[in-house]
Backbone as numpy.savetxt, mean C-alpha at the origin, in Angstrom:
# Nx Ny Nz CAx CAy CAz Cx Cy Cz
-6.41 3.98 -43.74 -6.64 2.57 -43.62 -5.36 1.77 -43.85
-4.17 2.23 -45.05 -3.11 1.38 -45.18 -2.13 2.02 -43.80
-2.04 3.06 -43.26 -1.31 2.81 -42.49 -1.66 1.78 -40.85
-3.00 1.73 -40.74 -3.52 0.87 -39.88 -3.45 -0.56 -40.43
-3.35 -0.88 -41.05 -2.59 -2.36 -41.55 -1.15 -2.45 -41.61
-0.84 -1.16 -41.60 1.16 -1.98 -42.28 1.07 -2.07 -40.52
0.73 -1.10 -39.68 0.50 -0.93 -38.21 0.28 -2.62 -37.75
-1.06 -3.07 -37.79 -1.23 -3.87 -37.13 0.07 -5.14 -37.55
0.29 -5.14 -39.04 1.02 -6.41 -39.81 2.44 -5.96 -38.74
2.90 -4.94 -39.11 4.32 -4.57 -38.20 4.49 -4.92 -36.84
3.14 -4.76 -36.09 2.67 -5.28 -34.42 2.49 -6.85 -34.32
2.33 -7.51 -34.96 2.25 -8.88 -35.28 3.38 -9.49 -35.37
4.49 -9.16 -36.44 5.69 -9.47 -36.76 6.83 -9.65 -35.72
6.36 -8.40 -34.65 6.93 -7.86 -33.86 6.66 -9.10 -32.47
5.50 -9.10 -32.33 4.91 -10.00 -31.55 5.41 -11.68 -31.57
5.72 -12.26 -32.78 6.30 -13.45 -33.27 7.72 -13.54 -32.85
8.38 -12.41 -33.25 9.88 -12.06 -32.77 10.13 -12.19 -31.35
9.16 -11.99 -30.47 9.45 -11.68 -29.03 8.74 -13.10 -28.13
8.13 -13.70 -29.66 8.16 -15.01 -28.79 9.06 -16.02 -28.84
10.42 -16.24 -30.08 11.08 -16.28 -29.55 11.87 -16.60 -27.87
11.36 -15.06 -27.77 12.30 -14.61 -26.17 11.65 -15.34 -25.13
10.69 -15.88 -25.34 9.25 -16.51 -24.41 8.17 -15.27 -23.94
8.19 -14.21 -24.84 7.25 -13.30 -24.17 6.26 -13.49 -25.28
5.36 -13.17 -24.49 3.98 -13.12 -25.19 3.18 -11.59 -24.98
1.86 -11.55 -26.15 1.02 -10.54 -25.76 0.87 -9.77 -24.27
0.46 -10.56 -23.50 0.10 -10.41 -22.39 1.14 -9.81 -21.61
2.43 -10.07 -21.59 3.51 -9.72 -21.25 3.57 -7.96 -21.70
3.51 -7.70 -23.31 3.48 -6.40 -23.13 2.49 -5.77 -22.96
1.26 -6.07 -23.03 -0.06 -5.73 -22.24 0.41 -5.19 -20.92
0.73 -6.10 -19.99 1.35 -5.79 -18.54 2.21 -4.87 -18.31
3.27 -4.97 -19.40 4.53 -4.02 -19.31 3.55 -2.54 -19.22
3.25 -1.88 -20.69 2.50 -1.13 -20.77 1.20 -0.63 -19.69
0.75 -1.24 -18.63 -0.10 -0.44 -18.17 0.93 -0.59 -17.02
2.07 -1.25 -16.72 2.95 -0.35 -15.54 3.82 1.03 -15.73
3.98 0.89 -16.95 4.84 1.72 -17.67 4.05 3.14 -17.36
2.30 2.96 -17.71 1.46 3.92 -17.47 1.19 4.48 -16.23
0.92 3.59 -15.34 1.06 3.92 -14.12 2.00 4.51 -13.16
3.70 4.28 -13.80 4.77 5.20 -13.28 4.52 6.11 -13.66
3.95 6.46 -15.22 4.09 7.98 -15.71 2.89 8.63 -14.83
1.70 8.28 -14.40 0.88 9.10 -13.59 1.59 9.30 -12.17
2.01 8.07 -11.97 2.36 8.43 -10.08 3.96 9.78 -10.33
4.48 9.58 -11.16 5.70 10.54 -11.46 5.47 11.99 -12.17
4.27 12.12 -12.44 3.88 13.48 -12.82 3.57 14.10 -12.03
3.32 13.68 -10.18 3.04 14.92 -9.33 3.75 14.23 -7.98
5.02 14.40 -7.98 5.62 13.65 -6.91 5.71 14.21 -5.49
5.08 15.50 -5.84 4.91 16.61 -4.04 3.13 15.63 -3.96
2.77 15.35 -4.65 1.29 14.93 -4.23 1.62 13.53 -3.11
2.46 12.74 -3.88 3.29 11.95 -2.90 3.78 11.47 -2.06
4.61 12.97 -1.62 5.24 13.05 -0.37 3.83 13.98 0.55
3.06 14.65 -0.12 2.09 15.05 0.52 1.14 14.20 1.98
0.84 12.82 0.42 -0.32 12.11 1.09 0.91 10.54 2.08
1.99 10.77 1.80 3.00 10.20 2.98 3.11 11.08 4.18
3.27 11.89 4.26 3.17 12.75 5.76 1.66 12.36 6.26
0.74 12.35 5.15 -0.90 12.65 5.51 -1.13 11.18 6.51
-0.17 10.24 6.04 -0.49 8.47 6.46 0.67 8.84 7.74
1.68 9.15 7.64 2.10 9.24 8.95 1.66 10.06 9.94
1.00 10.99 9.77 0.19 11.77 11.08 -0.88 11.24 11.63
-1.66 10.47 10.37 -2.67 9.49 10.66 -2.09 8.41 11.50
-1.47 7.59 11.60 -1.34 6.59 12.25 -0.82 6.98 13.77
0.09 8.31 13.32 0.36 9.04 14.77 -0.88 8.90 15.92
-1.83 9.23 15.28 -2.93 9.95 15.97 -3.69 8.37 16.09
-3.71 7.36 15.19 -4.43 6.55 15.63 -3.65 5.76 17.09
-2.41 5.74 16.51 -1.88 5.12 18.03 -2.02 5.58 19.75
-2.21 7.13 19.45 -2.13 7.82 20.30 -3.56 6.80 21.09
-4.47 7.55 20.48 -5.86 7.04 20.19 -6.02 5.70 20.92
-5.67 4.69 20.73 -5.12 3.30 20.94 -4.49 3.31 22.31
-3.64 3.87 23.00 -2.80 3.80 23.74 -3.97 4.57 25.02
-4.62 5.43 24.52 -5.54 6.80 25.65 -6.75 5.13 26.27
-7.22 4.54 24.86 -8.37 3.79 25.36 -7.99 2.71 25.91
-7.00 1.87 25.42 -7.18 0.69 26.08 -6.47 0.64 26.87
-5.07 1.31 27.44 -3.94 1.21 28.60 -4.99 2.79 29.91
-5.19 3.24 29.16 -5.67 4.63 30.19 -6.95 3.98 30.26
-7.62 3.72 29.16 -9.21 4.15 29.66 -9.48 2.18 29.86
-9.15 0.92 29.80 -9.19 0.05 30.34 -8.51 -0.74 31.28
-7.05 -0.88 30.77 -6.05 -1.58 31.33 -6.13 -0.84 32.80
-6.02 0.51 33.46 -5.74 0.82 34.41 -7.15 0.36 35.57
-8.71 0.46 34.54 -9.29 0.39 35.25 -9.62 -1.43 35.65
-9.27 -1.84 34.74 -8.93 -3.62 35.34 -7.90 -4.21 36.28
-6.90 -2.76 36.46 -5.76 -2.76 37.46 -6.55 -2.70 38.92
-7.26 -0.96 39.04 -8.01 -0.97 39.97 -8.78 -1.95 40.52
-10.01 -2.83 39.50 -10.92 -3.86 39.86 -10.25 -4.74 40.48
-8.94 -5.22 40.08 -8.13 -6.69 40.67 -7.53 -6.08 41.62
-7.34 -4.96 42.32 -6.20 -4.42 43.46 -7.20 -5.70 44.58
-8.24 -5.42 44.61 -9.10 -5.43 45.53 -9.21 -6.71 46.09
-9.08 -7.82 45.12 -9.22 -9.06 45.19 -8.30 -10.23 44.94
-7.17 -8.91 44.86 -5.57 -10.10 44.29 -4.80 -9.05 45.00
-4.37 -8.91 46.37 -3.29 -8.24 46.78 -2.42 -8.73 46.63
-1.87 -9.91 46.99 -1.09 -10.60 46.76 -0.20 -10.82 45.59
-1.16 -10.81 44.77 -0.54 -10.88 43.09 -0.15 -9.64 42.50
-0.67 -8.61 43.17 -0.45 -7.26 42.56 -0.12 -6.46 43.84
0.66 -7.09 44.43 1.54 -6.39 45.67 2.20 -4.85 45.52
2.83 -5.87 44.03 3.54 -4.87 43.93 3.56 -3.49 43.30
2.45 -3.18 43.40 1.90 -1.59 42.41 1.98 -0.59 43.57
């Protein structure tokens, strides 16, 4: 129990000192759960580069994806529909 008081009295003291600086509670509240969060993302840094390849193959494939439906599987066939009725404008295909 006394070391959980000299604890909290020492965390307090500490806290007064750093306002001063203009920081407050909240400030190391914040610090501390980024601080936490580097140490998880930096304990498995192949997991990382893992799920970065995983987002670039993904988007590979969504573009692909993207490019098959709307230039192949629409754009050409709205090319066809207008040949018919706009020569003129689309002479040149």
């Amino acid at each position: 129990m006394m070391y959980a008081r000299r604890y909290m009295m020492l965390r307090m003291r500490i806290l007064q000192a750093l306002r001063l600086f203009g920081i407050v509670a909240s400030d190391v509240t914040d610090l501390q759960a980024a601080i936490n969060l580097y140490r998880t993302k930096s304990q498995n840094p192949r997991q990382a580069i893992i799920t970065r390849s995983q987002a670039k193959k993904h988007v590979a494939i969504m573009v692909k994806e993207l490019i098959d439906d709307l230039l192949v599987g629409q754009l050409d066939k709205m090319v066809e529909y207008a040949k018919g009725f706009e020569q003129e404008f689309l002479g040149w295909l």
